[in-house]
C-alpha positions, 0 to 999 in steps of 0.5 A: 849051942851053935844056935845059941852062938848064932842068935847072940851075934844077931843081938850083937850086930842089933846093939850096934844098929840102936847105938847108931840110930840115935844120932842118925835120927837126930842128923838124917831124920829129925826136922825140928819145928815141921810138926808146928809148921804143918799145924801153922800152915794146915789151913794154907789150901787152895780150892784143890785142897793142895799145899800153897808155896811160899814165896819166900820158900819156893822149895817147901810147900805149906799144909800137909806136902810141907811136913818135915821140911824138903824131905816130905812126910812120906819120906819117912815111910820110904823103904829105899830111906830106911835102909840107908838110915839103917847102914848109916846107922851100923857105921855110927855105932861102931865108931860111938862103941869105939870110943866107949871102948877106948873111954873104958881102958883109958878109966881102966874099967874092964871090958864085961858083958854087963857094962856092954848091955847097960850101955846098949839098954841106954840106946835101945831105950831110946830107940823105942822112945823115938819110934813112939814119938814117930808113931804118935806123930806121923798118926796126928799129920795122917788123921789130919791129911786125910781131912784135909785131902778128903776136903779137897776132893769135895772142893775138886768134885764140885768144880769138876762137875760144873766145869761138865755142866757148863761144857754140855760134854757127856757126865763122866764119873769123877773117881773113874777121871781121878783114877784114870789119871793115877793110873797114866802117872804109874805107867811112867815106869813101864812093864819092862823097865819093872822086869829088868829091875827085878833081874838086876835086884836077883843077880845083885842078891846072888853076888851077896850070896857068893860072898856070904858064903866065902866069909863063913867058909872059913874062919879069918886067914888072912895074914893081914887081916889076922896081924892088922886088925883080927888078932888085936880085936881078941886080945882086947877082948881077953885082956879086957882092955886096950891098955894091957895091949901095948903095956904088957906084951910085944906086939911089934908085928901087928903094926901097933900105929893102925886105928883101931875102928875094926879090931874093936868092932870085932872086940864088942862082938866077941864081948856078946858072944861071950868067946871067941868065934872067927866065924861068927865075928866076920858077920860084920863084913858082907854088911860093908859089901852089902852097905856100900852096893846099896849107898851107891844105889840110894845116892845115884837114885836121887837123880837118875830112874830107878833101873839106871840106879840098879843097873850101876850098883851090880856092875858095882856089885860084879867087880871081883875086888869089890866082892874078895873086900866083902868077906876078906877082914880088911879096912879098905872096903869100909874106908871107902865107904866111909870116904865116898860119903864124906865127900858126898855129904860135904859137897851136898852141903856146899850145893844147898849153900849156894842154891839157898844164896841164889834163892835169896837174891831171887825173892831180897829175903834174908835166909830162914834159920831153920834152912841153914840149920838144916843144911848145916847138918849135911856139913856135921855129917860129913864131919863125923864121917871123916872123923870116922876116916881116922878111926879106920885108917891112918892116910883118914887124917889126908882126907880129914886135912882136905875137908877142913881146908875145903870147908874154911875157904868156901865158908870164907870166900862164898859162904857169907852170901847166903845169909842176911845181909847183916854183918853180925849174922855173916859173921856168926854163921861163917864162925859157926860153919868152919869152926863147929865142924871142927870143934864136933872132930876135935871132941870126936877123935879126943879118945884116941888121941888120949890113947896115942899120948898115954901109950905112946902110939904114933901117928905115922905107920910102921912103913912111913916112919923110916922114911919120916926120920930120913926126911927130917934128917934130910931137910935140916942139912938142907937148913944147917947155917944162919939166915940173916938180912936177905940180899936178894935171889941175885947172889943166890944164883949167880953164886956170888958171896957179895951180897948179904945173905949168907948161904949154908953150903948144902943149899949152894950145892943144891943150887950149883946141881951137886947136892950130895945130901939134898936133893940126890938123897930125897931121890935115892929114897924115891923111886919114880920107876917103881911108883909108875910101874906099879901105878900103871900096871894096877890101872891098866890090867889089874897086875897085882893080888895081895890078898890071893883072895878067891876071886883075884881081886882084880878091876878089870877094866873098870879104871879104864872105861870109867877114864872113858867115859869122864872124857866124853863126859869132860864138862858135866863132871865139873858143873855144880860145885863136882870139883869137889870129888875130884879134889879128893880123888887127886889127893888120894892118888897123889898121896898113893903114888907117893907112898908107891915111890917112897916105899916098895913093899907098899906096891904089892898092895896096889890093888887095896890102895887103890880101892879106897878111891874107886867108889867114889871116882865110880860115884862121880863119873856114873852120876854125872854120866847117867844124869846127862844121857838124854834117855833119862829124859823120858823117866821122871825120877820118884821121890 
C-alpha cells in the first residue's frame, strides 16, 4: 500500500511537470520559422562547409549552426538545458493548477480525482505531441547536417592535401590533423578542473540527501507552515473547494489574506493520493532547494567555467538557511526562486534590447521581426514570473509594481531606438512591450483576484491591516480642512494667515513641530530601534531563528562577504543595464526595514524575510565578480 502511495506522488509531481512544459515550450523552446530558415539557408556554405554569417545578422549564422536561432541546434540536446526547462516547468505547473483549481471553486465544481486526470491527459497529450514533432524535426536538420558536413569535409580534404602538395611538407593524414585538432579543443577544460567538478557535484548531492532526508523525517510540524499554508492545502481538499473555506468555517488563525500557490500545490497532490499523507505531499519541497541550486548554476554558467559555476552553487547549497527552507513547508525559498528569475529574465530582456539597437546602428538595417519576437519572450517570461510572485506571497505585488514601472520607462525613453526607423513601427512595438506584459498579468492573476472580490479576502496581511487603517486615520487629520486658491509657501512657513491659502490646523502644528496627530503619531507607530537592531543583528551574525529548524537557519557570514566583495568589485556591478538587481534588491530591503519598524513581531522572522533577497543579491555580485576575475580568462566557456 505505502508503494502504491509512494508510485501516486511520482505521478503527481509528473502531471505537474506536463502541465508545465507546454508553455515552457512555447517560451523557452520553441523558434518559429528555424526550420524554414535552415532549409532557405542550407545551401549558404563556404568551401569549408561552414555556415555563413549574415551581415545584417552578426549574431545567427545561416545553414546548419543557424538553426533554432541564437540558441543552436545542439542546444536542444543539452542536459544542463533540459534540467532547467524541467524545474522551470514544475514552477508553470503549479501556478496553471492553481488557477485551475481556483477556476473550479469560483464554477463551484468540486475538486475530484477525475477532473485532475482529464486535465492532466489534455497536457500529457500534448507533451507527446511536442516530443514527436521534436523528433521528427531534429531527425530531418541531423539527416541534413550530416550531408552537409560530410560535404564539407570532402571540400576541407582537398584543399588540404593541396595545400600539402604545394608546400613540399611530409603528407600527413587529414583525419589524424582533424582529430588532432578536437583533441587540443577538449583539453581546454583539464584533467583537474574535471576532478574538482565531480567533487564539488557529490558534496552538493550529499547536502540534498540531508535535506531529503530531514523532509521525510517527519511529517509538517511547523506552526507556520501548518497554519499558513499546510492546513488550507487539506481543507480544499476535504471540502473539495476553495470556497467552502472561508464561507463555512473560521479560520482566523490561518492568515486568511495569504495567496494560495502553496496550499493548492500541496491540495492537488493530495487529490492524487486519494488522502492525506503529510509525508508524501512535502515531496515538492527538496524540488525548490534542488531547483533554485541548479538555476543558479545554469544561469551563472552562461558566463563563467563550468567549475566556477559549481563551486558558486554549493556554497549556495552549504548555507544553513538555504538548507532548513529545503524541507521546512514555507514560501520563502520558492519566493526567491521565483524573484531571481523575474529579475533575471527582465534584465535579459533589456540587455538584447539594447545589444539589438546597437546592432541596427551598426549595419542601418531596421530590426528583424523575428528578433524582436524573440526577445519579447524573455519580457512575457519575466511577466509570468512576477504574476507567480503574487501567487506565492503578498509583498509579490511590491516586486510586480517595480517591474511594470521598470518595463514602461525603459520601453519609453530607450526602447523606440531598437526598431525601424518608421514612426508607425515605434509606436506599435513600444505599445506592445508595455502593454502585453500587462495585459498577460491582468489575465494571469483574474482568478484570484475574482476569488478576493467574491469572498472578501483582503489584500493586505493580518499584520499590515492595523497598521493600514492607523495611516488612513492618520493622513486624513493631516488633510481635515479646505484648499483653496494657493498663496504661496511664503505664508506657509512664516505662519502667517495674510495670504490666500488657508491651512488646516494639523498641518500648521506639523509645521510649527508640534504636531500631536501627524507626524508624532506615524512616529509612535514606528519604531526605528527596532528595525535597525533587528536588521543589523540578522545581517552581521544571524541572530534570529523562527523556524528553530534543525540546522539554525543561520547566514553566517555570507551577507558580509558578499557586501565585501560588490565593494572591491563596485564598477562591474553597474555595468550593462546590472542596476536593475539592484533596483529590486533595495525595494525588498526598504520594504523590510519598513515592515521591521512598523510591526515588532515581523522581527523574529528577520531571517525568513531576508531570505527572499539573498539569491538574487548572491546572483548579482558572484556573476559580476567571477565574470571580472582575470582567471576566467584562460577558460572558454562551453556553449
Amino acid at each position: 500500500m505505502e508503494n502504491f502511495l509512494i508510485f501516486k506522488a511520482l505521478l503527481a509531481l509528473l502531471t505537474i511537470f506536463f502541465i508545465g512544459y507546454v508553455p515552457v515550450y512555447f517560451l523557452f523552446e520553441y523558434k518559429k520559422g528555424c526550420q524554414k530558415d535552415y532549409k532557405k539557408n542550407s545551401n549558404t556554405w563556404d568551401n569549408a562547409g561552414h555556415g555563413i554569417i549574415d551581415p545584417g545578422q552578426p549574431d545567427r549564422a545561416t545553414g546548419f549552426s543557424g538553426f533554432c536561432c541564437n540558441d543552436g541546434f545542439n542546444d536542444r540536446h543539452n542536459i544542463s538545458k533540459q534540467i532547467f526547462i524541467f524545474f522551470i516547468s514544475i514552477y508553470f505547473g503549479f501556478f496553471i493548477i492553481s488557477n485551475y483549481l481556483i477556476m473550479l471553486s469560483l464554477l463551484k465544481i468540486k475538486f475530484s480525482f477525475l477532473n485532475a486526470a482529464v486535465f492532466s491527459l489534455v497536457f500529457c497529450a500534448a507533451f507527446i505531441f511536442i516530443q514527436i514533432l521534436k523528433f521528427k524535426k531534429a531527425k530531418l536538420i541531423g539527416e541534413k547536417g550530416r550531408w552537409d558536413n560530410q560535404k564539407g569535409n570532402e571540400n576541407n580534404r582537398k584543399e588540404h592535401d593541396e595545400n600539402q602538395k604545394v608546400s613540399g611538407l611530409p603528407q600527413i593524414d587529414y583525419k589524424i590533423n582533424q582529430e588532432e585538432t578536437k583533441g587540443a579543443q577538449k583539453e581546454k577544460t583539464g584533467k583537474t578542473s574535471l576532478i574538482f567538478q565531480v567533487i564539488f557535484v557529490f558534496l552538493i548531492f550529499i547536502n540534498f540527501c540531508v535535506v531529503a532526508f530531514f523532509t521525510f523525517l517527519f511529517p509538517i510540524r511547523f506552526w507556520d507552515a501548518i497554519s499558513c499554508w499546510s492546513f488550507k492545502g487539506r481543507a480544499f481538499f476535504l471540502d473539495g473547494s476553495v470556497n467552502a473555506f472561508y464561507t463555512q468555517h473560521q479560520y482566523a488563525f490561518t492568515h486568511l489574506t495569504y495567496p494560495l500557490y502553496i496550499s493548492l500545490s500541496q491540495t492537488w497532490v493530495y487529490i492524487w493520493l486519494g488522502e492525506i499523507n503529510e509525508t508524501l505531499v512535502k515531496a515538492i519541497f527538496p524540488l525548490f532547494y534542488m531547483s533554485l541550486i541548479f538555476i543558479v548554476y545554469y544561469l551563472l554558467r552562461k558566463e563563467v567555467t563550468r567549475l566556477y559555476a559549481i563551486i558558486s552553487a554549493f556554497i549556495l547549497s552549504t548555507l544553513p538557511v538555504i538548507m532548513d527552507h529545503g524541507y521546512l513547508e514555507y514560501t520563502n525559498l520558492i519566493f526567491s526562486v521565483i524573484l531571481l528569475l523575474g529579475v533575471y529574465y527582465l534584465y535579459f530582456f533589456i540587455l538584447k534590447s539594447r545589444e539589438s539597437q546597437n546592432q541596427n546602428r551598426q549595419v542601418q538595417t531596421p530590426s528583424d521581426g523575428k528578433n524582436v519576437w524573440d526577445n519579447l519572450k524573455n519580457l512575457i517570461i519575466s511577466a509570468v514570473f512576477f504574476a507567480i510572485l503574487v501567487y506565492i506571497r503578498s509583498e509579490g505585488i511590491l516586486f510586480l509594481a517595480i517591474f511594470l514601472l521598470i518595463n514602461t520607462v525603459y520601453n519609453l525613453a530607450v526602447l523606440p531606438g531598437s526598431f525601424s526607423s518608421k514612426r508607425s513601427n515605434i509606436i506599435l512595438n513600444t505599445a506592445v512591450s508595455i502593454f502585453l506584459p500587462a495585459m498577460l498579468i491582468f489575465i494571469l492573476m483574474a482568478p484570484w483576484t475574482i476569488l478576493q472580490a467574491k469572498l472578501n479576502i483582503s489584500g493586505a496581511s493580518t499584520e499590515w491591516a492595523p497598521v493600514i487603517e492607523s495611516l488612513k486615520d492618520i493622513f486624513k487629520n493631516i488633510l481635515k480642512g479646505s484648499m483653496f486658491v494657493p498663496g504661496g509657501l511664503k505664508e506657509i512657513f512664516n505662519k502667517s494667515t495674510a495670504g490666500s491659502m488657508f491651512v488646516p490646523d494639523s498641518l500648521k502644528n506639523i509645521l510649527n513641530g508640534t504636531a500631536t496627530g501627524g507626524l508624532s503619531e506615524i512616529s509612535s507607530l514606528f519604531s526605528f530601534k527596532n528595525a535597525s537592531g533587528a536588521f543589523l543583528g540578522e545581517f552581521l551574525f544571524s541572530k534570529f531563528d523562527s523556524a528553530r529548524a534543525f540546522l539554525g537557519s543561520s547566514y553566517g557570514i555570507a551577507w558580509i562577504v558578499l557586501v565585501a566583495m560588490a565593494v572591491f568589485n563596485f564598477k562591474k556591478l553597474f555595468k550593462a543595464f546590472n542596476w536593475i538587481f539592484l533596483v529590486f534588491l533595495s525595494a525588498g530591503f526598504i520594504a523590510l526595514f519598513i515592515s521591521l519598524g512598523f510591526i515588532a513581531e515581523f522581527a523574529w522572522s528577520t531571517e525568513r524575510y531576508m531570505l527572499h533577497l539573498f539569491p538574487l543579491a548572491y546572483f548579482w555580485i558572484m556573476r559580476s565578480y567571477l565574470s571580472s576575475t582575470i582567471l576566467l580568462k584562460s577558460f572558454a566557456p562551453e556553449k
